[in-house]
TORMI-36373 format. One record per residue: residue number from 1; residue in one letter; x, z, y of N, C-alpha, C in turn. Coordinates in steps of 0.1 Angstrom, whole numbers, plus 5000, padded with zeros to 4 digits. Layout:
<pts>
[pt NUM 'a' [X Z Y] [X Z Y] [X Z Y]]
...
</pts>
This chain:
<pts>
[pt 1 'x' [8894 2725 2283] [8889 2731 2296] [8898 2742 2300]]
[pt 2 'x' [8902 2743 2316] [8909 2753 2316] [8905 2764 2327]]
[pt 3 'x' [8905 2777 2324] [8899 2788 2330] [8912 2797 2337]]
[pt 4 'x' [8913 2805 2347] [8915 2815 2348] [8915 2831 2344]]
[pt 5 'x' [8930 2833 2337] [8931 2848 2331] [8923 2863 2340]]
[pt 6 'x' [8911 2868 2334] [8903 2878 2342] [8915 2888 2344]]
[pt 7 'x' [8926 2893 2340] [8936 2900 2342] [8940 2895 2357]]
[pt 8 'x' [8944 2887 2362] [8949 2879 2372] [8938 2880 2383]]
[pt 9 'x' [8928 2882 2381] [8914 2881 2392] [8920 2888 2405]]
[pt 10 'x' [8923 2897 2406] [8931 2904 2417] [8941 2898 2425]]
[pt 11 'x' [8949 2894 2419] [8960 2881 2424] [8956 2866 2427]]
[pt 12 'x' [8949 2864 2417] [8943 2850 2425] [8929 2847 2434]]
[pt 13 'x' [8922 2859 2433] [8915 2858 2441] [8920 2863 2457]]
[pt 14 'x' [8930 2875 2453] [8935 2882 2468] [8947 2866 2473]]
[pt 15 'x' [8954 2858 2461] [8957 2848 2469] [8949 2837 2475]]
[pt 16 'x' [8938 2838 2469] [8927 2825 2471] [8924 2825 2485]]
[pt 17 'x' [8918 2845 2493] [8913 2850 2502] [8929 2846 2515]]
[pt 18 'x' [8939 2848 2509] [8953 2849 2519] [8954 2829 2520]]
[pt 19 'x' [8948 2824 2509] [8953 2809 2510] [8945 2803 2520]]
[pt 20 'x' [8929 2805 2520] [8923 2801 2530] [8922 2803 2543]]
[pt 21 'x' [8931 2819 2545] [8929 2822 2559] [8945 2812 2567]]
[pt 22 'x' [8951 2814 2559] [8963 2802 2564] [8960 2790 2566]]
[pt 23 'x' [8950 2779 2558] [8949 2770 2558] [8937 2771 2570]]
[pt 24 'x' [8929 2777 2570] [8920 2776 2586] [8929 2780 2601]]
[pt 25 'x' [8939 2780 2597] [8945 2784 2608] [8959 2777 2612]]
[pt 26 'x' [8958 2768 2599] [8967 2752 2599] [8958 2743 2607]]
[pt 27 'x' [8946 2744 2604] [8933 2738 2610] [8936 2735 2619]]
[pt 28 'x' [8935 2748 2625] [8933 2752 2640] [8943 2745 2651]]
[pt 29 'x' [8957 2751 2645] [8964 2743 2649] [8970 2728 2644]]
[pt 30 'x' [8963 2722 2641] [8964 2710 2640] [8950 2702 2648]]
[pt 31 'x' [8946 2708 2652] [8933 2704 2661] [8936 2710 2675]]
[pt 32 'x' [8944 2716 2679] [8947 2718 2691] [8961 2721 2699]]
[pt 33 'x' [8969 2721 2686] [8983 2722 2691] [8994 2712 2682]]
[pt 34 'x' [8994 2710 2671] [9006 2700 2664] [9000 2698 2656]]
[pt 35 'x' [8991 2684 2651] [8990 2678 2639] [9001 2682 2624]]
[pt 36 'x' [9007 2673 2627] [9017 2675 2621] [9020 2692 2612]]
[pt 37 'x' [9021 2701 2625] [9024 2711 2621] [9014 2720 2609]]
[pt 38 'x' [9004 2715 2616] [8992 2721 2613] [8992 2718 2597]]
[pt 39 'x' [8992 2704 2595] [8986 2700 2581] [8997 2704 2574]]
[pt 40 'x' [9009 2711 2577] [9017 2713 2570] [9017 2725 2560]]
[pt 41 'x' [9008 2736 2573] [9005 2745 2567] [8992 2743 2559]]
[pt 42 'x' [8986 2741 2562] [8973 2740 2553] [8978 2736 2542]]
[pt 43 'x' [8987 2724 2537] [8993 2716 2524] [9005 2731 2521]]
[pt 44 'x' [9013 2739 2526] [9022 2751 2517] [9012 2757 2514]]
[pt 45 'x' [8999 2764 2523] [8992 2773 2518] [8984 2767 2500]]
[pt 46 'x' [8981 2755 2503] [8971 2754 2489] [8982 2750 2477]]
[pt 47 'x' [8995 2746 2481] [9001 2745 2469] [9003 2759 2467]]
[pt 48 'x' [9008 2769 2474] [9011 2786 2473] [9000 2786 2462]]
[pt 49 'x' [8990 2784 2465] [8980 2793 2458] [8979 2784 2444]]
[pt 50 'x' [8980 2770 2441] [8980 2768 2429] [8990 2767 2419]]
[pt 51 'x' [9003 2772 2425] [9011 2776 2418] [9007 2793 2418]]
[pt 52 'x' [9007 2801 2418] [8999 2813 2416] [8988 2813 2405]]
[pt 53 'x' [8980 2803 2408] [8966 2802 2400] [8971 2798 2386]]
[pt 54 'x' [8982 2784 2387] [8986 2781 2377] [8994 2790 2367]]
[pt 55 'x' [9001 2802 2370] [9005 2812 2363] [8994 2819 2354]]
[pt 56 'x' [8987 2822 2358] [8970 2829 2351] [8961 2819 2345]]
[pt 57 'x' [8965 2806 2343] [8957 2796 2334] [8959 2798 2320]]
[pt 58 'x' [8948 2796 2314] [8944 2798 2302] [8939 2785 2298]]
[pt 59 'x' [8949 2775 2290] [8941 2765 2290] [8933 2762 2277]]
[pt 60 'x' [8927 2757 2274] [8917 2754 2259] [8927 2754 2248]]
[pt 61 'x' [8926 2764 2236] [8937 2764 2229] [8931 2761 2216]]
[pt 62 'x' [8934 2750 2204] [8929 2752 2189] [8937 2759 2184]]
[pt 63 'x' [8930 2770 2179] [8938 2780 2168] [8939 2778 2156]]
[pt 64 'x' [8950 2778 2150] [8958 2772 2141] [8945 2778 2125]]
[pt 65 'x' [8945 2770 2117] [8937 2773 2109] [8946 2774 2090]]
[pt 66 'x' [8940 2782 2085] [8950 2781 2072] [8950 2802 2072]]
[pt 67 'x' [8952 2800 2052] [8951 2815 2049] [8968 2815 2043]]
[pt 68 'x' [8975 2833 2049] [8985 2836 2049] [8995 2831 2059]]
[pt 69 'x' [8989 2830 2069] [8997 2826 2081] [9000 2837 2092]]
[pt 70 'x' [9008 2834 2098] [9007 2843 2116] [9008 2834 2125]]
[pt 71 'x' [9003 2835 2138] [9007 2823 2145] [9012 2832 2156]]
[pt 72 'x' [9018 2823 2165] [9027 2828 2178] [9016 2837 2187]]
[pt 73 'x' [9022 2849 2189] [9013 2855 2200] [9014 2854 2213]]
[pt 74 'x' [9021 2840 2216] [9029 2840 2230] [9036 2827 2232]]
[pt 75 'x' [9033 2820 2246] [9040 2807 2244] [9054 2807 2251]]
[pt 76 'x' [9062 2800 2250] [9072 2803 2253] [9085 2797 2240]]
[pt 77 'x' [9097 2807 2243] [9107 2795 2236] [9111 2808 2225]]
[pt 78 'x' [9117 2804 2214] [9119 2816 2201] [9133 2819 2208]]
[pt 79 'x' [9136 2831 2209] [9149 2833 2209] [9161 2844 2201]]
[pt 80 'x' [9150 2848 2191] [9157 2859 2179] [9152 2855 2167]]
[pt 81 'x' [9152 2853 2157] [9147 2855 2144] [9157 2863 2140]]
[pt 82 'x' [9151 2876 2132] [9159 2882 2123] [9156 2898 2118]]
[pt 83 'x' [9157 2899 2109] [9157 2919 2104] [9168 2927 2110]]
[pt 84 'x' [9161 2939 2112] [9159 2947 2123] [9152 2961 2115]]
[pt 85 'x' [9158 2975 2115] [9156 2985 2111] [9152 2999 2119]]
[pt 86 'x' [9158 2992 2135] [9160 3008 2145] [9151 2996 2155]]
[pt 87 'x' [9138 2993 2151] [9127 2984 2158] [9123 2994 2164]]
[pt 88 'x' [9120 3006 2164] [9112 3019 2175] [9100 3018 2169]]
[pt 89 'x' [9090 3012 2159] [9081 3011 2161] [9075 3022 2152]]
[pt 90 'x' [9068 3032 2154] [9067 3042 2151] [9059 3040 2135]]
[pt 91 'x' [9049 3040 2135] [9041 3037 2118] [9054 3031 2111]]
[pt 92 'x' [9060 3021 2115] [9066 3017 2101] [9081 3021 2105]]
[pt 93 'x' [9082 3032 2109] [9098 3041 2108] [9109 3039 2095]]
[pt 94 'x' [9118 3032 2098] [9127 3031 2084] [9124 3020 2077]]
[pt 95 'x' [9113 3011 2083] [9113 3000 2076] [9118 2986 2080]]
[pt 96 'x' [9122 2978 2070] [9128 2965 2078] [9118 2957 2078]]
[pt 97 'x' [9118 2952 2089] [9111 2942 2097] [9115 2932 2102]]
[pt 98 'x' [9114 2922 2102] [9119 2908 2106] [9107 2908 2121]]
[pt 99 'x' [9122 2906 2131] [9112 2903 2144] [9116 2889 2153]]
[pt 100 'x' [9105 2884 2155] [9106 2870 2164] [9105 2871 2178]]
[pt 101 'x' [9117 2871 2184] [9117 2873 2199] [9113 2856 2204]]
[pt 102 'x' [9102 2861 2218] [9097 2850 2225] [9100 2850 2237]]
[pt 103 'x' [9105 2835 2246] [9110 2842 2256] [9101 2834 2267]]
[pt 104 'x' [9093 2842 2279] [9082 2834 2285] [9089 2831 2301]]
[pt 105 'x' [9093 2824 2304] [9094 2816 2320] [9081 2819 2324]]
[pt 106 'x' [9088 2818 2339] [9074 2817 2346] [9064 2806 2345]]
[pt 107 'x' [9071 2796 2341] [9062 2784 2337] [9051 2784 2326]]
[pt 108 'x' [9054 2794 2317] [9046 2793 2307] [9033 2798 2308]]
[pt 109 'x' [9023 2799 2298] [9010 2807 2299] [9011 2821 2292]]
[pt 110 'x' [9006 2829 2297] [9014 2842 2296] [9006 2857 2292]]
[pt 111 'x' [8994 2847 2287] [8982 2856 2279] [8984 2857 2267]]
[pt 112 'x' [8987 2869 2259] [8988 2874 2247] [8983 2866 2236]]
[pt 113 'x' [8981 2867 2221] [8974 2865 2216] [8974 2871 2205]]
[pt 114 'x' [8964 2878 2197] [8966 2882 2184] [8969 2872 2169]]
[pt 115 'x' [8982 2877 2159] [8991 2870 2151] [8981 2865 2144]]
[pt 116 'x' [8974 2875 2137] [8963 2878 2124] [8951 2883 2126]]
[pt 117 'x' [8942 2884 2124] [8928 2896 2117] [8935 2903 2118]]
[pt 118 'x' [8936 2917 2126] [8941 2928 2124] [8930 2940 2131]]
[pt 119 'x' [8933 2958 2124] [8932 2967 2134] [8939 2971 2137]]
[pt 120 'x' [8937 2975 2150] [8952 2983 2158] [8949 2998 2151]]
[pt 121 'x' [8960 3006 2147] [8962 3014 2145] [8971 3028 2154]]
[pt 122 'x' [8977 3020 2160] [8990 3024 2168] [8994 3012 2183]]
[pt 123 'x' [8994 3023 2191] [8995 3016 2208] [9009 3028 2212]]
[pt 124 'x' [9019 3023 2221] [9023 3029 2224] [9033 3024 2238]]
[pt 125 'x' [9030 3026 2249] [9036 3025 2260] [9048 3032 2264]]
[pt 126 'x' [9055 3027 2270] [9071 3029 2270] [9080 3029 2285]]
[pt 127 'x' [9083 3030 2295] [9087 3030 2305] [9100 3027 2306]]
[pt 128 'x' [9106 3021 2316] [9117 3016 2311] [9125 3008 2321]]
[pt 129 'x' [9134 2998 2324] [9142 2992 2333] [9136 2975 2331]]
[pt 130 'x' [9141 2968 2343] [9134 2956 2344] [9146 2944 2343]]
[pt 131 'x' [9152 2944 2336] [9164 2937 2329] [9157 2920 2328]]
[pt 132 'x' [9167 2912 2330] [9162 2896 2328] [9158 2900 2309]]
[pt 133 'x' [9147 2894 2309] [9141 2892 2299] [9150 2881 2288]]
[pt 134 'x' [9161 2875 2292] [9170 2869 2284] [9181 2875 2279]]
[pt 135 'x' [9183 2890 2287] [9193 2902 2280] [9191 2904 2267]]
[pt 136 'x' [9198 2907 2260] [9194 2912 2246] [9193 2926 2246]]
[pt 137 'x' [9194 2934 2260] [9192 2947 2260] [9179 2951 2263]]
[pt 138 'x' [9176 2941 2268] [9159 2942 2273] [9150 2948 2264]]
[pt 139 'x' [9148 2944 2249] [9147 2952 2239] [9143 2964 2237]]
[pt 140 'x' [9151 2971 2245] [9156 2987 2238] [9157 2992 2251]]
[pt 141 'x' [9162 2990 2263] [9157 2995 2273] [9148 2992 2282]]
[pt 142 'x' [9141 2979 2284] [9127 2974 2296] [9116 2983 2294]]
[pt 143 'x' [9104 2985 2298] [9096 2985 2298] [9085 2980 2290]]
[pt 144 'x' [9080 2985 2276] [9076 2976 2270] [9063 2984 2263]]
[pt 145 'x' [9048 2976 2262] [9042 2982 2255] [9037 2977 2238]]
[pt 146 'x' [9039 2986 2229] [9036 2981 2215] [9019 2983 2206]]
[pt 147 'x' [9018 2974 2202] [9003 2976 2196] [9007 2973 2177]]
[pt 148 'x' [9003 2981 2171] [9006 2976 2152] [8996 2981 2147]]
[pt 149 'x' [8992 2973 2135] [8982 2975 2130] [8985 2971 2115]]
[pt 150 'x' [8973 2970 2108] [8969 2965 2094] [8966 2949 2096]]
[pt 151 'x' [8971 2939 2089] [8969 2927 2092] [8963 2921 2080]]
[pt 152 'x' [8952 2910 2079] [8948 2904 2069] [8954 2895 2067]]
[pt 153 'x' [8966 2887 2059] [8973 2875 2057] [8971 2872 2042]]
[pt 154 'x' [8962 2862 2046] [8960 2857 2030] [8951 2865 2023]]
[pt 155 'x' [8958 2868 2008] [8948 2881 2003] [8958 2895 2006]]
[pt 156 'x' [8959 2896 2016] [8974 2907 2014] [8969 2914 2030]]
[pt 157 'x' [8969 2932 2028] [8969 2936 2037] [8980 2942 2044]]
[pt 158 'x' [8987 2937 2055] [8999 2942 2057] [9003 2948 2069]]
[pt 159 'x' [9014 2958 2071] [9017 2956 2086] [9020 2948 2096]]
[pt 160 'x' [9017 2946 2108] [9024 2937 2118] [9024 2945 2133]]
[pt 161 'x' [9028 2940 2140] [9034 2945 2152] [9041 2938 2160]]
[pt 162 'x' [9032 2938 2174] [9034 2931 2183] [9044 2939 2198]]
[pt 163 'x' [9048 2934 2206] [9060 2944 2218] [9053 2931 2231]]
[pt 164 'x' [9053 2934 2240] [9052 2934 2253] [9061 2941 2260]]
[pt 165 'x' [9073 2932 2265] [9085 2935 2274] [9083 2927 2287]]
[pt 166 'x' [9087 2936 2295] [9083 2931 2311] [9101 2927 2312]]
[pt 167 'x' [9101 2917 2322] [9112 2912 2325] [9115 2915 2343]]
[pt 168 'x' [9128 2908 2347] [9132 2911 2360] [9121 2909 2370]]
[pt 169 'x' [9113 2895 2367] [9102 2895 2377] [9087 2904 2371]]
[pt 170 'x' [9086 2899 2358] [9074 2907 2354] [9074 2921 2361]]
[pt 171 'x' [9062 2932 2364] [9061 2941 2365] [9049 2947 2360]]
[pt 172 'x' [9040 2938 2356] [9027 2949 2347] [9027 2944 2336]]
[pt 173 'x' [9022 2950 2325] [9015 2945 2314] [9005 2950 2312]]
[pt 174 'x' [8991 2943 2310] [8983 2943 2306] [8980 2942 2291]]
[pt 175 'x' [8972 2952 2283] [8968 2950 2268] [8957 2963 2271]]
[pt 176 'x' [8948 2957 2266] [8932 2962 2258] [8931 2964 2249]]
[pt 177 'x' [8936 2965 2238] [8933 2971 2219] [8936 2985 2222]]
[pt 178 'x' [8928 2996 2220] [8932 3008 2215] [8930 3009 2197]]
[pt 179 'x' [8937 3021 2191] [8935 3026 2178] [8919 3024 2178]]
[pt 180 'x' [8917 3017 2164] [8906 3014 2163] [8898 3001 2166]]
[pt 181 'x' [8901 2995 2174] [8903 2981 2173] [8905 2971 2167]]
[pt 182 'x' [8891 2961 2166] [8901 2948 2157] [8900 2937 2166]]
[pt 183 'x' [8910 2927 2158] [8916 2914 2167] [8912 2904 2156]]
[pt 184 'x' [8905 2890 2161] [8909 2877 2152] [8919 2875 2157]]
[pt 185 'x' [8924 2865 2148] [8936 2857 2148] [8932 2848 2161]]
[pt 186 'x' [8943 2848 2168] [8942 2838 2179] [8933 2844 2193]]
[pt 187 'x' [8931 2853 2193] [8925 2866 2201] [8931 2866 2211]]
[pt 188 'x' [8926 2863 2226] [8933 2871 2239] [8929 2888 2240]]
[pt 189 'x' [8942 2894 2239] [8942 2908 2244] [8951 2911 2252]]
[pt 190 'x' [8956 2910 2261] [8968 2909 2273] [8971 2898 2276]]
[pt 191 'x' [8981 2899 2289] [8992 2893 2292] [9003 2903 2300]]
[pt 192 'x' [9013 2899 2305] [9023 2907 2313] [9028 2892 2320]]
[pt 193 'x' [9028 2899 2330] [9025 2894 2345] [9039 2889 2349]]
[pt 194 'x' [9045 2874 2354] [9055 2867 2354] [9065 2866 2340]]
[pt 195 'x' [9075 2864 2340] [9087 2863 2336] [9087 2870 2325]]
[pt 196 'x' [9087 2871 2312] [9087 2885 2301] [9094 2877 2290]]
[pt 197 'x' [9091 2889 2278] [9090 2883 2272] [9083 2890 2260]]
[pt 198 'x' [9079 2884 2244] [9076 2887 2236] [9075 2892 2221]]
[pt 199 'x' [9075 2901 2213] [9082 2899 2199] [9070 2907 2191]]
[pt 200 'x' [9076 2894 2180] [9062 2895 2163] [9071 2902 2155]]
[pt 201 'x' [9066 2914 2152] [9073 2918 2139] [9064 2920 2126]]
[pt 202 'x' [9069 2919 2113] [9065 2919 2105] [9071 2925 2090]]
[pt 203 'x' [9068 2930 2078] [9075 2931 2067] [9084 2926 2061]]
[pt 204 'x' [9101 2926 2062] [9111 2920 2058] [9110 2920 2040]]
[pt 205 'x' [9100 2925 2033] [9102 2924 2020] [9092 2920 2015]]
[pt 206 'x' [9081 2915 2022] [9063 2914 2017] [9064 2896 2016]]
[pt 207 'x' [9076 2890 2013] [9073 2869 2013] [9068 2865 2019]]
[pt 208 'x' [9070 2870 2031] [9065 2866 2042] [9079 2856 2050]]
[pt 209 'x' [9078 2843 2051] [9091 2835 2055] [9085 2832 2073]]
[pt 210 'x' [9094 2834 2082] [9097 2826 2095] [9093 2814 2090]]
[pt 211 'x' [9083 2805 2101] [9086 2789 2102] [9092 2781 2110]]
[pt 212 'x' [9095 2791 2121] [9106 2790 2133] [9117 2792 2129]]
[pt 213 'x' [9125 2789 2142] [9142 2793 2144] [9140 2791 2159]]
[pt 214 'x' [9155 2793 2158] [9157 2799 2174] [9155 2786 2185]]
[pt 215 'x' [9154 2786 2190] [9149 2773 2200] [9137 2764 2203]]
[pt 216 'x' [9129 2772 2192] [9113 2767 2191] [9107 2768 2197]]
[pt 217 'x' [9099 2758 2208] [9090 2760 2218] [9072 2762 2207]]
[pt 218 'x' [9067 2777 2214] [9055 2777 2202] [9046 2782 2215]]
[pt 219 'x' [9037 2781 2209] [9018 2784 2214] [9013 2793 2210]]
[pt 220 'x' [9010 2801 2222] [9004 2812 2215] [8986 2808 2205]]
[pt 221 'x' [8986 2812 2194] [8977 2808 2186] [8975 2794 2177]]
[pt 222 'x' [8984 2786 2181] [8980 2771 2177] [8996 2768 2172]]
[pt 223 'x' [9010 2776 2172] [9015 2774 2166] [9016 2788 2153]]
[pt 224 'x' [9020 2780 2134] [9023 2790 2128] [9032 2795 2130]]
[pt 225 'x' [9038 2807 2131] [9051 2815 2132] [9058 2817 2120]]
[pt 226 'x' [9050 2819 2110] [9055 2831 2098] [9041 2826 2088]]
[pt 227 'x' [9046 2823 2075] [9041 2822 2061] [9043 2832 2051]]
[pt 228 'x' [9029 2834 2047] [9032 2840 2036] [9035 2832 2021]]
[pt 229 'x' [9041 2833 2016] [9044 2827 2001] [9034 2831 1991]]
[pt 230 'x' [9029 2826 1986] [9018 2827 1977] [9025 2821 1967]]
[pt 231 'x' [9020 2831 1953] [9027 2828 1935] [9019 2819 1935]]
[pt 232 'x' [9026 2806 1929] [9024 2796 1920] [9019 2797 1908]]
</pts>
């Protein structure tokens, strides 16, 4: 089943209201001055608007099931694996972290998801430049807001931490977890709005392995990202 992202309500309904007043007015004029012309617009206006709509679909997702996992918080294509020390993220300062950059087209669905069972512990919004989200500077200079917490993986409580980067087209992001907060796994709590992109970070020393590499198309919630190793 597929629904419409309540973040998006604004934009698809304010395009829903702008789509119909075009298309009665394709009507119009196609009922009394150019067929032709008329139904032309009525047919740009309702594709306008379901390409719009189709950006803010949320479609029915199975969440990946299994203990000591993470799954993708974001669909889209992998475009970094790797450890990382000057991550900015503040709680885990000085520590290595292995982070999975996601990179979302406009094409993709573009609603957040949470990795693990986690609480948020730490939120922190960031201001910034609106760089193609395929820069690798985007990173460290865009616009980006971070949420980290305590994660349940397996029997293991650990850090994780998620980034929300706005890209050249993106310009909002939306996220709802404050400190204090908890998330299931597979959890919508944001999106950011067109073009962005995404990154999972996690404990570079806790056996915790990537199941991706770079060029992996994943789902947010229904693909695993990251394993934990469990002793034999």
């Amino acid at each position: 089943m597929m629904k419409l992202a309540k973040y998006g309500k604004r934009e698809w309904l304010g395009g829903g209201a702008i789509a119909l007043a075009l298309a009665a007015i394709g009507l119009a004029i196609a009922r009394y001055v150019h067929a032709a012309a008329g139904w032309s617009i009525v047919l740009l206006a309702t594709l306008a608007w379901l390409a719009l709509a189709a950006f803010f679909r949320v479609p029915a997702r199975r969440i990946a099931q299994g203990t000591g996992i993470l799954v993708s918080p974001a669909d889209g294509v992998v475009r970094d694996v790797g450890t990382v020390t000057d991550h900015g993220i503040e709680p885990f300062a000085g520590q290595p972290l292995v982070r999975i950059g996601i990179f979302l087209s406009v094409f993709d669905v573009h609603v957040n998801r949470a990795p693990a069972d986690m609480e948020v512990i730490h939120r922190n919004y960031k201001p910034g430049r609106f760089l193609d989200a395929r820069d690798p500077r985007c990173a460290k200079e865009n616009e980006s807001l971070v949420i980290a917490g305590s994660a349940r993986i397996g029997e293991a409580t650990l850090p994780v931490a998620v980034r929300q980067i706005s890209g050249a087209i993106a310009r909002r992001i939306v996220c709802e977890p404050e400190p204090g907060d908890c998330l299931d796994m597979g959890e919508i709590y944001g999106m950011i709005k067109f073009g962005s992109r995404t990154e999972l970070y996690f404990p570079a020393d806790k056996g915790i392995t990537p199941t991706v590499s770079i060029g992996s198309r994943v789902r947010s919630g229904s693909t695993v990202i990251a394993r934990l190793q469990q002793d034999t």
